[in-house]
C-alpha positions as CSV (number, residue, x, y, z in Angstrom):
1,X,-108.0,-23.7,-57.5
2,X,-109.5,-21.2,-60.1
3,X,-107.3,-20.6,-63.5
4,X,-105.5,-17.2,-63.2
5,X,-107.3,-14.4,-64.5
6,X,-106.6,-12.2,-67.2
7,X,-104.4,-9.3,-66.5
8,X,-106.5,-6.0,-65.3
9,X,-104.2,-3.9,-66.3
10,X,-105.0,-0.3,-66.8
11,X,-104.4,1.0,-63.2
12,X,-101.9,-1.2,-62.5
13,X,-99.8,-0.9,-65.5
14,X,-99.7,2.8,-66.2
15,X,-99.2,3.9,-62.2
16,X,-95.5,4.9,-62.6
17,X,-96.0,6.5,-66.8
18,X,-98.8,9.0,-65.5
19,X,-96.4,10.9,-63.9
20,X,-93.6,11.7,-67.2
21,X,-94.5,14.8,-68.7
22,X,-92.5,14.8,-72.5
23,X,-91.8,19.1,-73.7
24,X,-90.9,20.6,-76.9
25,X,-88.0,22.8,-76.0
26,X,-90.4,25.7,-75.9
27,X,-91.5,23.9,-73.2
28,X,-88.4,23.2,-71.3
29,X,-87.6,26.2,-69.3
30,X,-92.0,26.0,-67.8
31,X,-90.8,22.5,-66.9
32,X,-88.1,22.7,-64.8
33,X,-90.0,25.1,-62.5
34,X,-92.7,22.1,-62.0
35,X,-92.0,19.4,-59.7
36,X,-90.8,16.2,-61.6
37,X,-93.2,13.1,-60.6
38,X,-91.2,11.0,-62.9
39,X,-87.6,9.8,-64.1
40,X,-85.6,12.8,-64.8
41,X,-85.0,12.0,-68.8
42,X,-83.0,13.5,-71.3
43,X,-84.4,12.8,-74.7
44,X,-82.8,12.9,-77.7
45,X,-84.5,15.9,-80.1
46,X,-85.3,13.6,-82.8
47,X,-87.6,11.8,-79.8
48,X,-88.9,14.1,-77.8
49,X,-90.9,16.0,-80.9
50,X,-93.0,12.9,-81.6
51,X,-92.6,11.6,-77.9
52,X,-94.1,14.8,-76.8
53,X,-97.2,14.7,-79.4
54,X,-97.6,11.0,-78.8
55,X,-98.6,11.7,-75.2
56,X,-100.5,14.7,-76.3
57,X,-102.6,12.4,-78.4
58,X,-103.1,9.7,-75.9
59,X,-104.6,12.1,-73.5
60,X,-107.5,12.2,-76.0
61,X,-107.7,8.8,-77.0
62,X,-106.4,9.5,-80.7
63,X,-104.7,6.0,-80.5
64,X,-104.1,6.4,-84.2
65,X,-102.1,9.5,-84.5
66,X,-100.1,8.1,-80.9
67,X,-99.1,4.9,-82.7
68,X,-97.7,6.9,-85.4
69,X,-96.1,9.2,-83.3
70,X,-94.2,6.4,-81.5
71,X,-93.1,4.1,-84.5
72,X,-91.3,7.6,-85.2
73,X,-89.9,7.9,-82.4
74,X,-89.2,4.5,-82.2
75,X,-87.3,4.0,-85.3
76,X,-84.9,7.7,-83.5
77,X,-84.1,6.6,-80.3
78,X,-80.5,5.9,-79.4
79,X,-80.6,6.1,-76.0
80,X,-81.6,4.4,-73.1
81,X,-83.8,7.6,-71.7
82,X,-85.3,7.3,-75.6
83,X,-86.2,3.7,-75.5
84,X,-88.2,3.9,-71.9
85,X,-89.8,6.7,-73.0
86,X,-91.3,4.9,-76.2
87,X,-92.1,1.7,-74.2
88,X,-93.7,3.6,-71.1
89,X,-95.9,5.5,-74.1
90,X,-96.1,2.2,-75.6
91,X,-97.6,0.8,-72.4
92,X,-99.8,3.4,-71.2
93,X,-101.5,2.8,-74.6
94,X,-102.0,-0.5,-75.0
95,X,-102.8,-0.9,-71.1
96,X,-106.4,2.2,-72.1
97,X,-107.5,0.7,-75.1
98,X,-107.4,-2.5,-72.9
99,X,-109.2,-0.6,-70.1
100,X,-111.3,1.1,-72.8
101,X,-112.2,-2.3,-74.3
102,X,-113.8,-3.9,-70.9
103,X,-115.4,-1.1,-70.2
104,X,-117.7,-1.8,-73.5
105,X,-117.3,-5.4,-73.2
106,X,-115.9,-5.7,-76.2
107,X,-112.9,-8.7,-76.8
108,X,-109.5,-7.6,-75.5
109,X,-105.9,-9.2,-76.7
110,X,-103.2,-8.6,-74.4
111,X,-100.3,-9.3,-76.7
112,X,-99.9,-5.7,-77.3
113,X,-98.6,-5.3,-74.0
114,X,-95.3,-7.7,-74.2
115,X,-93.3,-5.4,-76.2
116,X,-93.3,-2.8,-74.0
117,X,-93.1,-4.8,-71.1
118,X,-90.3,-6.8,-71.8
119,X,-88.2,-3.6,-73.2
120,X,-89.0,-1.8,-69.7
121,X,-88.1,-4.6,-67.8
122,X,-84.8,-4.8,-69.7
123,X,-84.1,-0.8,-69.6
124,X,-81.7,0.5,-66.4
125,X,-83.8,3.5,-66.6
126,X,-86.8,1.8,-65.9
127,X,-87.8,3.1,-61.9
128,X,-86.9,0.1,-59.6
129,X,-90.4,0.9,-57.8
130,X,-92.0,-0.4,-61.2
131,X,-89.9,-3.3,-61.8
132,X,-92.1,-5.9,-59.4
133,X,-95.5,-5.4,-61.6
134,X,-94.2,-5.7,-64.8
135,X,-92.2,-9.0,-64.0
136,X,-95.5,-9.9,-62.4
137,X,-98.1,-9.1,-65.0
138,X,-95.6,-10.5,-67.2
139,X,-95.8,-13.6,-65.7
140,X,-99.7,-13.2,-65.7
141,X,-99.4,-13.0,-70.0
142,X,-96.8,-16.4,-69.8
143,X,-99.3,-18.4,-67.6
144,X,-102.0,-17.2,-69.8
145,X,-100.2,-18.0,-72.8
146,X,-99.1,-21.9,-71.0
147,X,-95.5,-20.7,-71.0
148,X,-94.8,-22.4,-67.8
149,X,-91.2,-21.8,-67.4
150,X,-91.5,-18.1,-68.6
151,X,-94.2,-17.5,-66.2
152,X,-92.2,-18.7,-62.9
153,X,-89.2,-17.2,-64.0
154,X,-91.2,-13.8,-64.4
155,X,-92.9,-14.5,-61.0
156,X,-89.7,-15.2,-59.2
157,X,-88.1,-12.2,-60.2
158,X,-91.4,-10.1,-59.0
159,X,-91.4,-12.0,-55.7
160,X,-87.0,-11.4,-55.4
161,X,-88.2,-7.2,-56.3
162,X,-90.4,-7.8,-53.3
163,X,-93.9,-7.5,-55.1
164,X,-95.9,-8.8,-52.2
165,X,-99.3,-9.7,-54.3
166,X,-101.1,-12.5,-51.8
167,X,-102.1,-14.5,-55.4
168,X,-98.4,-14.6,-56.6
169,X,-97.2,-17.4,-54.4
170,X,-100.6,-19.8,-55.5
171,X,-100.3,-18.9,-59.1
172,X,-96.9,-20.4,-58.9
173,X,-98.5,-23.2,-57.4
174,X,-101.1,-23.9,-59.9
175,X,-97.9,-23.2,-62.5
176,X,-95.7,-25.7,-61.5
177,X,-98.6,-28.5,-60.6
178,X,-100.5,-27.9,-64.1
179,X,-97.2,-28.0,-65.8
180,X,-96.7,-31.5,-64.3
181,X,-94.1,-30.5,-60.9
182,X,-97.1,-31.8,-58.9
183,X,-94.2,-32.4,-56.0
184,X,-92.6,-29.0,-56.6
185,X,-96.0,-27.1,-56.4
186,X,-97.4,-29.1,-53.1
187,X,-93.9,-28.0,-51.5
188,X,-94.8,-24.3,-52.8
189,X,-98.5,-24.5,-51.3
190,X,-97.5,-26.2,-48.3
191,X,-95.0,-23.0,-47.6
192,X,-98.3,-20.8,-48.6
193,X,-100.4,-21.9,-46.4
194,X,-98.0,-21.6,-43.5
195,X,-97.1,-18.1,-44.5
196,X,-100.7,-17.5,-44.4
197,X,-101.4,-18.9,-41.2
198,X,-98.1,-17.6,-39.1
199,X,-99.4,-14.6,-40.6
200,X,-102.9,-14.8,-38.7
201,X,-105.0,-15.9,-41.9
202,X,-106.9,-19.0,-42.5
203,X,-106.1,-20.2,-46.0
204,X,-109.0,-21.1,-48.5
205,X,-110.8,-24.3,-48.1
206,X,-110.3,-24.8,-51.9
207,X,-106.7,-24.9,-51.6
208,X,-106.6,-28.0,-49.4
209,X,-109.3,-29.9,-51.6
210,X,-106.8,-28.7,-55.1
211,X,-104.0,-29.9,-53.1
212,X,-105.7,-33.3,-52.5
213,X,-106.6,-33.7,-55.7
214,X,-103.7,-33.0,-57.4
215,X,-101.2,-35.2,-55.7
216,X,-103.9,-38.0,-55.7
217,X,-104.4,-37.6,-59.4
218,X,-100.5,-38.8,-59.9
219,X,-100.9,-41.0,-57.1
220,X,-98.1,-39.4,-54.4
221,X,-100.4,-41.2,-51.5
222,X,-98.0,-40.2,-48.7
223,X,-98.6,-36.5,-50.4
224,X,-102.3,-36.9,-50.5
225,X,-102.5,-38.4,-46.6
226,X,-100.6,-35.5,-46.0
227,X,-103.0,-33.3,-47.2
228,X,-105.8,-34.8,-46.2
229,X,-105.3,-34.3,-42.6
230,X,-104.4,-30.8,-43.2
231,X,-107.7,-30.3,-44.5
232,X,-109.5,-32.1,-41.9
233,X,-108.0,-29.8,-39.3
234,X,-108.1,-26.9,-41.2
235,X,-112.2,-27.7,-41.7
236,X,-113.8,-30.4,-39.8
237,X,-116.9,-30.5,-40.9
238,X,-119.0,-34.0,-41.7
239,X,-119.0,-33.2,-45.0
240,X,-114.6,-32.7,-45.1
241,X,-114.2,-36.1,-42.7
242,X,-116.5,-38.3,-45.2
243,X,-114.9,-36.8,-48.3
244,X,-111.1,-37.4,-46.8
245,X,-111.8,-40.7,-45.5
246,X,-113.1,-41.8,-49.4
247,X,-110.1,-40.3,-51.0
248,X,-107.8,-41.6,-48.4
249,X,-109.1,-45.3,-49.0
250,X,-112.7,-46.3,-49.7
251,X,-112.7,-46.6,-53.2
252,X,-110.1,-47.9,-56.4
253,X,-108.7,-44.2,-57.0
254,X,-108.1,-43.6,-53.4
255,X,-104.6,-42.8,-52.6
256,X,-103.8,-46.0,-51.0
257,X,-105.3,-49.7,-51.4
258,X,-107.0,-51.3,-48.4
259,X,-108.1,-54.8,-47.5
260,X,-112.0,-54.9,-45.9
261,X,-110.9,-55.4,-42.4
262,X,-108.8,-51.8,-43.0
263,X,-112.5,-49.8,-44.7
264,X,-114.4,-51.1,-41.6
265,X,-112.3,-49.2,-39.1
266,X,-112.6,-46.4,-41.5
267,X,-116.4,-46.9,-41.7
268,X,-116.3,-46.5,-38.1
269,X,-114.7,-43.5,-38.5
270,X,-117.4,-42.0,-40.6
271,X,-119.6,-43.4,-37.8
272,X,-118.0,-41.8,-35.5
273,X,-117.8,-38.4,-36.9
274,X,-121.0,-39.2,-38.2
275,X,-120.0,-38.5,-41.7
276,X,-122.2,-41.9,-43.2
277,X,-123.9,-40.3,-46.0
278,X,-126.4,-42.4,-47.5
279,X,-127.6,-46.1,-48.4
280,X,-124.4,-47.2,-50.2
281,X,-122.7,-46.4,-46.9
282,X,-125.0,-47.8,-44.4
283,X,-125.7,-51.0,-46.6
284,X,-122.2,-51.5,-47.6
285,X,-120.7,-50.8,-43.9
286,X,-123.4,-53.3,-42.5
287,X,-122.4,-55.6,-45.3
288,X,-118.9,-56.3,-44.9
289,X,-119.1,-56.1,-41.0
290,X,-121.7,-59.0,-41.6
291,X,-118.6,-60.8,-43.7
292,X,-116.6,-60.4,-40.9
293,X,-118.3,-62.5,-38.4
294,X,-119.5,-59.1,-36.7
295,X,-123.4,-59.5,-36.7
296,X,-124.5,-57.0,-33.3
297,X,-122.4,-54.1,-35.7
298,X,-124.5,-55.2,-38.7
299,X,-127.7,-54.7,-36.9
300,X,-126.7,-51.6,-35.2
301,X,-125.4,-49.7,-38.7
302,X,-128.7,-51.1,-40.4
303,X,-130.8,-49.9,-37.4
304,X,-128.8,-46.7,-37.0
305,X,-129.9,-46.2,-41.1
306,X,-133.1,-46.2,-41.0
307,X,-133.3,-44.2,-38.4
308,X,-131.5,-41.8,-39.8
309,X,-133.6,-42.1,-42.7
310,X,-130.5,-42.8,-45.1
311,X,-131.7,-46.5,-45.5
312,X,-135.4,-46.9,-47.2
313,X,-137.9,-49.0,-45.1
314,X,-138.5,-50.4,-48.4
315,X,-134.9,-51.4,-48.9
316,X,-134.8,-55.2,-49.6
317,X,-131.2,-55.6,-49.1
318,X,-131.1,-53.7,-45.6
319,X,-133.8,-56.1,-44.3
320,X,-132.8,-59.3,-45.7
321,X,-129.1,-58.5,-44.2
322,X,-131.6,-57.6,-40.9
323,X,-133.2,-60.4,-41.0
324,X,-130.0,-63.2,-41.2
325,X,-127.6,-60.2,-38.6
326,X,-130.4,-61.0,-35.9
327,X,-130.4,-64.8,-36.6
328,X,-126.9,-65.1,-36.3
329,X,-126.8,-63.1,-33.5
330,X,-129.3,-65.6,-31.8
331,X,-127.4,-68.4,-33.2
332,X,-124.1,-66.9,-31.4
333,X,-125.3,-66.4,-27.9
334,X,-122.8,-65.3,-25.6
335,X,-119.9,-64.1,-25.6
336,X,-119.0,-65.7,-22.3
337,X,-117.6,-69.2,-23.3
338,X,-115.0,-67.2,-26.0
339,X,-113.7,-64.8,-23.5
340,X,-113.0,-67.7,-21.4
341,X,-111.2,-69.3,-23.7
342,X,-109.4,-66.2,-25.0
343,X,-108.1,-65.8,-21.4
344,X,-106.5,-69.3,-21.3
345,X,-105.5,-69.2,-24.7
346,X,-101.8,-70.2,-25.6
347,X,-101.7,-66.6,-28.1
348,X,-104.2,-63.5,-28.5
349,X,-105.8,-64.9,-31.3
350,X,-109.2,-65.7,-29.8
351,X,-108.9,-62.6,-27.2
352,X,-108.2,-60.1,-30.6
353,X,-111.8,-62.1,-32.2
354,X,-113.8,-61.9,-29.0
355,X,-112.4,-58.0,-28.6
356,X,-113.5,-57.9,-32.0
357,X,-117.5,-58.9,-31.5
358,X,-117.1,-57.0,-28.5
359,X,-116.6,-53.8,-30.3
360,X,-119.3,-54.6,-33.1
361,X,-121.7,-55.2,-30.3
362,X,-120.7,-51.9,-28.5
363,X,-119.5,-53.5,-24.9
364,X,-116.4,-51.4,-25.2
365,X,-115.2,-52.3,-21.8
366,X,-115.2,-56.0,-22.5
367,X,-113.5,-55.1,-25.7
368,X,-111.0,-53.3,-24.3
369,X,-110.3,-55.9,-21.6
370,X,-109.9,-58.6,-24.4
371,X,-107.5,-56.3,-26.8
372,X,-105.1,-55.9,-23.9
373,X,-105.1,-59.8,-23.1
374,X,-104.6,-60.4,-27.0
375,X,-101.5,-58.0,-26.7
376,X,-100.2,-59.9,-23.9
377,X,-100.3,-63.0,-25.3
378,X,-98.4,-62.0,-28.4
379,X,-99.3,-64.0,-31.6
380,X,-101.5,-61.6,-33.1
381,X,-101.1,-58.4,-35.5
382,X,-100.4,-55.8,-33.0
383,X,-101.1,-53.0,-35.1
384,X,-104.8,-54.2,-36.0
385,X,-105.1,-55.2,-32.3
386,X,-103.9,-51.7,-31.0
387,X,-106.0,-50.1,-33.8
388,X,-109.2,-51.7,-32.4
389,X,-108.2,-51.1,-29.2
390,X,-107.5,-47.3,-30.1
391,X,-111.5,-47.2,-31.7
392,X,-113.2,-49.0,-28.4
393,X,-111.4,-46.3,-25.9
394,X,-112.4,-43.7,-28.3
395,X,-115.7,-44.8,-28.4
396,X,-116.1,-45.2,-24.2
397,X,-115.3,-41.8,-23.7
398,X,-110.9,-42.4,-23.3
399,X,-109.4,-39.7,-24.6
400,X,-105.9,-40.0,-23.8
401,X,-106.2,-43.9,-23.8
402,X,-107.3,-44.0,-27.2
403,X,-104.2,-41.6,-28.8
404,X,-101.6,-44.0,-26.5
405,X,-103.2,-47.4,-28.0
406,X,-103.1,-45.4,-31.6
407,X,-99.7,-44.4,-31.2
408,X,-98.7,-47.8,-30.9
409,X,-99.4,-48.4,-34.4
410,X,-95.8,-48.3,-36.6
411,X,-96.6,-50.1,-40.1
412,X,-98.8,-48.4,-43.4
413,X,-101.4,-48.4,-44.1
414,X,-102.6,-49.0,-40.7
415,X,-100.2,-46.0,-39.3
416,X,-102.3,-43.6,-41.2
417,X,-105.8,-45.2,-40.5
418,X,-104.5,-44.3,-36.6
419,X,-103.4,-40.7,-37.1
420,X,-106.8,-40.1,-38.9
421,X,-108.9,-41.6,-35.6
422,X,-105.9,-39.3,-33.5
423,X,-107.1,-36.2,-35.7
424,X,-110.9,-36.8,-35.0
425,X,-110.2,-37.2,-31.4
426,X,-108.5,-33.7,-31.5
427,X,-110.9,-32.2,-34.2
428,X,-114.3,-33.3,-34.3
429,X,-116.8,-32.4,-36.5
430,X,-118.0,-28.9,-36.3
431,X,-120.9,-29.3,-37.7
C-alpha cells in the first residue's frame, strides 16, 4: 500500500471560510440585506477592524499585511465568534500560500496549518458541516508527522462526524500496521475490503499483496494463509497462485514450515494451475519427487520443462536427473506385483506408496483405487493419504470427489495445503 500523501489542501480546507464576509460597521446595515453563506457571527469591535482588513488583504494575496492584521486581532478576541473568525482567516491563509506554492513547485510546509486547525476543531462555533475534514486532514498532518496515535484518534473522530472519504478507512490501516498493530490493522482491512465489496467494488490487488506481507513479515501464518486465499480468489491469475503458494510454504520466510513430501503437493499445485515459473522450479520439483522414490513424476516435470522452454536443453542437471528418472523407471517395472500386495496388506502402507507412484506416473484411476484401499486398511497418515487422494481426483477431471477427499483433511499444515487445492478447484487460473 502507497504512503499517504501530503494534504491538498486548498479546496478542501477553505470550502466552509469562503463564504464569511467580515464589515466595518459602515458596512453592517449593506450586510444584513445580503444573504449570509456563513456562521452568523458577532465580533467583538476590537476584531472585526483588523478581521475585516485581514480578509481584505487575503483576497489579494498581501499575506504580509493579513498576518499582521490577524496577530491583532488575535491578541483582541474574547469570544468564541472572535477566535473562529481568526482561525478560519488563519486557515484560509495558510491553506493559498500552500495552494500558491504547488502551483510553482516550489517546497511547501504544512505546519502552518495545525494551529488553526486544532483551534477550529475545538471552537462550538465551528459549522458541524466542517468538523469531518478538519479531524481528517488533521489526521493526514499526524500520519505525516509518524504521530500514530494522534492520527487514528483524528481519523476516528472524522469517520464518527461521518466523513465518508474511501481512503480514510486504509490510511488507518497502514496507521495501525506501520505503527506495529499488525493484528489490529489486518482486522481493519479485512472489514475494508468487505465494505468495499458488499458495496459492489472490487478492492485493489495491492491491498491483498500489503496485507500478505505485513502479517508474514511478523510471522501471524494463520493471518497470512488467511490472506492468501483471499487474494487468490480475489485474482487468480498464474502469476497470484505461484506467488501465494511460495509465501505460503516454499521457502524459509514463508509463513509456515513444511517437510518435502508437503512442497511436492504444493509443486503440484503450481503444476496444476500451471504457475511453474522457471528452471529452479522445474529442476527442483523434478528433484525432490526423484528423492521420493517417484521417478515417472520426475521424467514428466523434466519433460514438461523443456517443453515449455523453462528448462535449457543445455541444462546438465535436468538431463543427468533424466538420464538416472528413466533408468529407475526401467529398473521398477510394473506396478502390478505392489498393488497386489497392497491389496492383501495387513495396513495401507504399501496401498498409500503404490497410490503414490500411481499419481507421479499419472494413472489417476489406479491411484485412486489404491488411496481408498490404504484408507481402509487404516495404519497410514490419513490426512497425507486423503490429500493425495484429493490431487488424483482433481487431476482425472472429479470435481466434487476431489473437495470431499480434501475435506477430510483436519490437522495443519496439511489442512491448509487442502483448502488451497479446494480454492483452485473453484478458481482457476484466469489467465
Amino acid at each position: 500500500m502507497k504512503s499517504i500523501s501530503k494534504v491538498a489542501v486548498a479546496a478542501a480546507l477553505t470550502a466552509g471560510v469562503a463564504g464569511i464576509a467580515v464589515s466595518t460597521p459602515a458596512a453592517a446595515a449593506k450586510e444584513k440585506k445580503q444573504e449570509q453563506k456563513g456562521p452568523a457571527l458577532k465580533l467583538s469591535k476590537e476584531v472585526q477592524g483588523p478581521a475585516s482588513a485581514a480578509q481584505t488583504a487575503l483576497g489579494t494575496k498581501d499575506f504580509a499585511t493579513a498576518a499582521a492584521q490577524l496577530a491583532t486581532a488575535q491578541a483582541a478576541a474574547k469570544t468564541d465568534d472572535d477566535r473562529y473568525i481568526v482561525a478560519a482567516l488563519q486557515l484560509q491563509m495558510e491553506a493559498t500560500k500552500i495552494q500558491d506554492a504547488r502551483a510553482a513547485n516550489q517546497p511547501v510546509s504544512e505546519e502552518g496549518l495545525k494551529a488553526p486547525l486544532d483551534a477550529l476543531i475545538a471552537n462550538p462555533k465551528t459549522p458541524a458541516v466542517d468538523l469531518p475534514k478538519y479531524n481528517y486532514q488533521r489526521g493526514i498532518m499526524a500520519a505525516n508527522a509518524k504521530d500514530s496515535a494522534s492520527a487514528i484518534q483524528f481519523f476516528q473522530r472524522a469517520q464518527q462526524l461521518g466523513y465518508n472519504d474511501p481512503n480514510l478507512t486504509l490510511q488507518m490501516v497502514k496507521i495501525r500496521m506501520d505503527s506495529g498493530d499488525i493484528a489490529g490493522g489486518s482486522a481493519e482491512l479485512e472489514k475494508a475490503i468487505d465494505a468495499q465489496i458488499a458495496a459492489g467494488q472490487k478492492p485493489s490487488e495491492e491491498l491483498y499483496r500489503y496485507a500478505i506481507a505485513k502479517t508474514n513479515q511478523k510471522k501471524m501464518g494463520p493471518q497470512t494463509v488467511g490472506w492468501i486465499k483471499r487474494y487468490v480468489v480475489a485474482y487468480p491469475t498464474a502469476k497470484n497462485w505461484r506467488d501465494g503458494i511460495v509465501t505460503y510454504g516454499m521457502t524459509q520466510s514463508s509463513a509456515v514450515t513444511l517437510d518435502k513430501a508437503q512442497k511436492v503437493d504444493l509443486y503440484r499445485l503450481m503444476r496444476a494451475t500451471k504457475s511453474l515459473a522457471d528452471q529452479y522450479d522445474y529442476e527442483n520439483y523434478a528433484q525432490w519427487t526423484y528423492d521420493m522414490g517417484l521417478p515417472y513424476e520426475t521424467k514428466t516435470v523434466l519433460t514438461e520443462g523443456k517443453a515449455a522452454g523453462k528448462i535449457p536443453a543445455s541444462s546438465a542437471s535436468a538431463n543427468d536427473l533424466l538420464k538416472v528418472a528413466n533408468q529407475a523407471i526401467a529398473n521398477e517395472g510394473s506396478l502390478a506385483p505392489s498393488e497386489a500386495k497392497a491389496k492383501s496388506g495387513a495396513n495401507g502402507r504399501v496401498a498409500a506408496n503404490t497410490g503414490d507412484a500411481y499419481l507421479g506416473s499419472g494413472n489417476y484411476a489406479k491411484a485412486i483405487e489404491l488411496y481408498k484401499v490404504a484408507l481402509q486398511k487404516g495404519g497410514v497418515d490419513a490426512d497425507t493419504v486423503n490429500t493425495r487422494l484429493g490431487i488424483a481426483l482433481a487431476n482425472s477431471g472429479d470435481k466434487e470427489g476431489a473437495k470431499a477427499a480434501f475435506a477430510q483433511v483436519k490437522t495443519a499444515p496439511r489442512a491448509d495445503i487442502a483448502s488451497l487445492w479446494t480454492l483452485y478447484l473453484d478458481n482457476p487460473p484466469t489467465a
